[in-house]
Every structure is written in structure tokens, then in C-alpha cells.
C-alpha positions in Angstrom: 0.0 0.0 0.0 1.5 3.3 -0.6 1.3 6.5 1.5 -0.7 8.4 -0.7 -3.3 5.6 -0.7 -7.0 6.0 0.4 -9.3 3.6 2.2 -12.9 3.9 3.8 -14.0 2.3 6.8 -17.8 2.8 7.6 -18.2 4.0 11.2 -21.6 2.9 13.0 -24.3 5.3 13.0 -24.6 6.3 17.1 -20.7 6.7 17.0 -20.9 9.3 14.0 -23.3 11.3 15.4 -21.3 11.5 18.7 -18.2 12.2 16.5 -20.2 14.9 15.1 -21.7 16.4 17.9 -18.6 16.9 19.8 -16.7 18.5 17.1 -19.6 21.2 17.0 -19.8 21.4 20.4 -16.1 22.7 20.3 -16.6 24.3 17.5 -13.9 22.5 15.8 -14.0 22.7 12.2 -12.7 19.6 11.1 -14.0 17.0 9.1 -14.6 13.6 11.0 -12.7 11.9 8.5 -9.7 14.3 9.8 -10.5 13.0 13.2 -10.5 9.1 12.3 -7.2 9.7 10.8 -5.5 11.5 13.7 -6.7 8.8 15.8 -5.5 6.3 13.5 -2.6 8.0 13.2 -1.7 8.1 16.9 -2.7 4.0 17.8 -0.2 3.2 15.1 2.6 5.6 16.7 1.9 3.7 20.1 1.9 0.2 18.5 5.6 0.9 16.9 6.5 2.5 20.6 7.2 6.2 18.7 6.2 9.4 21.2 2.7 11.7 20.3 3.0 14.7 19.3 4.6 16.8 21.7 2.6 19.9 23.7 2.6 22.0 26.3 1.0 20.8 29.6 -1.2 24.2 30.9 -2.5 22.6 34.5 -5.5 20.8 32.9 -5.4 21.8 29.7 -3.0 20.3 27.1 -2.1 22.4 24.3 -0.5 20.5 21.1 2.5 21.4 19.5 1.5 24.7 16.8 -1.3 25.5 19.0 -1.6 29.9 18.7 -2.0 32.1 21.7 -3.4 35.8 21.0 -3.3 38.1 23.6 -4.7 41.6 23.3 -3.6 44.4 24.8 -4.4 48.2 24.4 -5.3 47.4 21.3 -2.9 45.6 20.0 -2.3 41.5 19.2 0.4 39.7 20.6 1.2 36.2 19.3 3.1 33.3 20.8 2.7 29.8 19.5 3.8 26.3 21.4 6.7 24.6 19.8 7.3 21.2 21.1 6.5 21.0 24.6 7.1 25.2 25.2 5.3 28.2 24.8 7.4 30.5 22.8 7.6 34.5 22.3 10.0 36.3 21.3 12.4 34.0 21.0 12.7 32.8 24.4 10.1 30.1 25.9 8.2 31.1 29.0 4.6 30.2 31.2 1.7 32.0 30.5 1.7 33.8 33.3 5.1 35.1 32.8 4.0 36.0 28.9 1.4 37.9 30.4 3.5 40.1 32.2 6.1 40.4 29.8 3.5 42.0 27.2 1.5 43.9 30.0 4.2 45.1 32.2 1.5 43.7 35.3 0.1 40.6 36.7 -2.9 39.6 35.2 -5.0 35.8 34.8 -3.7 34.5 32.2 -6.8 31.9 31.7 -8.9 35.2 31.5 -6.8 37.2 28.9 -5.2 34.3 26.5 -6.7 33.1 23.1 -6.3 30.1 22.0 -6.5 28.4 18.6 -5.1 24.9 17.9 -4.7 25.0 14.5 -6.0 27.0 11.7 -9.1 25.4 11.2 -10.6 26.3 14.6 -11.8 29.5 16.3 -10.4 31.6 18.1 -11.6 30.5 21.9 -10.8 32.0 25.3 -8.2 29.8 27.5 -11.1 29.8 30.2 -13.7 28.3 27.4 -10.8 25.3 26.7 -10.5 24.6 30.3 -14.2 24.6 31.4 -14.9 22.3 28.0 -12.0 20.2 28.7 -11.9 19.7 32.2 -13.0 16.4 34.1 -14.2 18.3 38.0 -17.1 20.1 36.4 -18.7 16.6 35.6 -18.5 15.9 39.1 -21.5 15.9 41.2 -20.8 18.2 43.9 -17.4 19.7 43.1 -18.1 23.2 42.1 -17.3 24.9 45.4 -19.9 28.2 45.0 -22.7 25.4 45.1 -21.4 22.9 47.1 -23.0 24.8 50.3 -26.6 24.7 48.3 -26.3 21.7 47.3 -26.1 20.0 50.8 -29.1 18.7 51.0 -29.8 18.1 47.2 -30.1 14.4 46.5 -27.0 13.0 44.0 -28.2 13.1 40.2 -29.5 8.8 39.3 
């Protein structure tokens, strides 16, 4: 088989449509078949024993390798982009946090003021929006801490 050769495989119905509705939900543009692929893609790199692509970890959030940041700033855009497993402006590598302050001159939350887009197919999104869609505590019963005090003598979900 060469590498420039197609195949199809037919993926069942209720899968597809979860396929689908996550991609929208993230408002990621691509195709499904660009998904498969990746996926494919990445079982076949653990099989041979190779490394995934590489990223920077961002506490919960994990932010592959040509992801774009955007931060704006009196008016202005300033870009860094993740290259390998760091963030990277101006020619030097750095936390977000640190970023932040470099471009602002002050100490600011960098989940607030960050955009992020993972590649150039996508929107841009706010780092908060990324974490709160990819975080696992929010689909905890219970663990937001504002509610927990309401919620004390709710009854946990079935």
C-alpha cells in the first residue's frame, strides 16, 4: 500500500453522530474523517512504541504542539505559539503567566486574557472556554465549590 493511498471504513451510526456532535460542540471545524485519521494516526505511533506529538501541559489543559495564543492588549495582538513541549515568544520560551507580564508590564489571569486556537481550522476560543470544555471536575456531582454549600441537602443526580 502506498502512503498516498485511500481507504474507507464505515463507522456505526450512534458513534458518527457522537463524533459529530462533539466536534460542534467545540466548534472544531474539522472533518470527521480528519479526526479518524489523527486517531489512527496516533494508535499506530503507540503500536511501533514512537512518542505523540509533543505539547505544552497548561495545568489541565494540554495544548498541542503549533497551537496559537493571542493576547490583546491596548489594542494591539500579541502572538506566541507552542513549539514542542514550550510556549514560545520572542524568541525565548516562558509560562503564560510570565507572557502575560512580559506584554503587559503587570500581573494579570492569564486563563482570562489568553486566546487560544489549535490550529487553523478552529476558532479563536478563550483559555477559560478550553478549560471549562476540557476539564473532568465540572462533571463531578458536587465539586463546584460556590454550590457545594446549596447543594447540601440536594439528593445526588440517578
Amino acid at each position: 500500500m502506498s502512503t498516498n493511498e485511500a481507504f474507507t471504513e464505515r463507522v456505526l451510526g450512534p458513534l458518527s453522530f457522537e463524533l459529530q456532535y462533539e466536534l460542534r460542540k467545540a466548534n472544531d471545524c474539522r472533518q470527521p474523517e480528519e479526526i479518524i485519521a489523527m486517531l489512527v494516526r496516533n494508535w499506530l505511533q503507540d503500536r511501533r512504541g514512537t512518542p505523540f506529538a509533543k505539547g505544552y501541559q497548561w495545568k489541565d489543559l494540554f495544548l498541542p504542539h503549533g497551537t496559537e495564543l493571542r493576547l490583546r492588549f491596548k489594542g494591539k495582538d500579541y502572538y506566541a505559539m507552542i513549539q514542542g513541549d514550550k510556549l514560545m515568544y520572542g524568541g525565548g520560551h516562558m509560562t503564560p503567566r510570565e507572557w502575560c507580564r512580559v506584554v503587559t508590564g503587570t500581573v494579570r489571569n492569564p486563563w482570562r486574557d489568553i486566546w487560544i486556537r489549535r490550529n487553523s481550522h478552529e476558532y479563536w476560543l478563550h483559555a477559560w472556554q478550553w478549560r471549562k470544555d476540557n476539564s473532568v471536575l465540572p462533571q463531578l456531582w458536587g465539586c463546584d465549590r460556590r454550590c457545594l454549600a446549596r447543594r447540601k441537602g440536594d439528593s445526588p443526580p440517578p
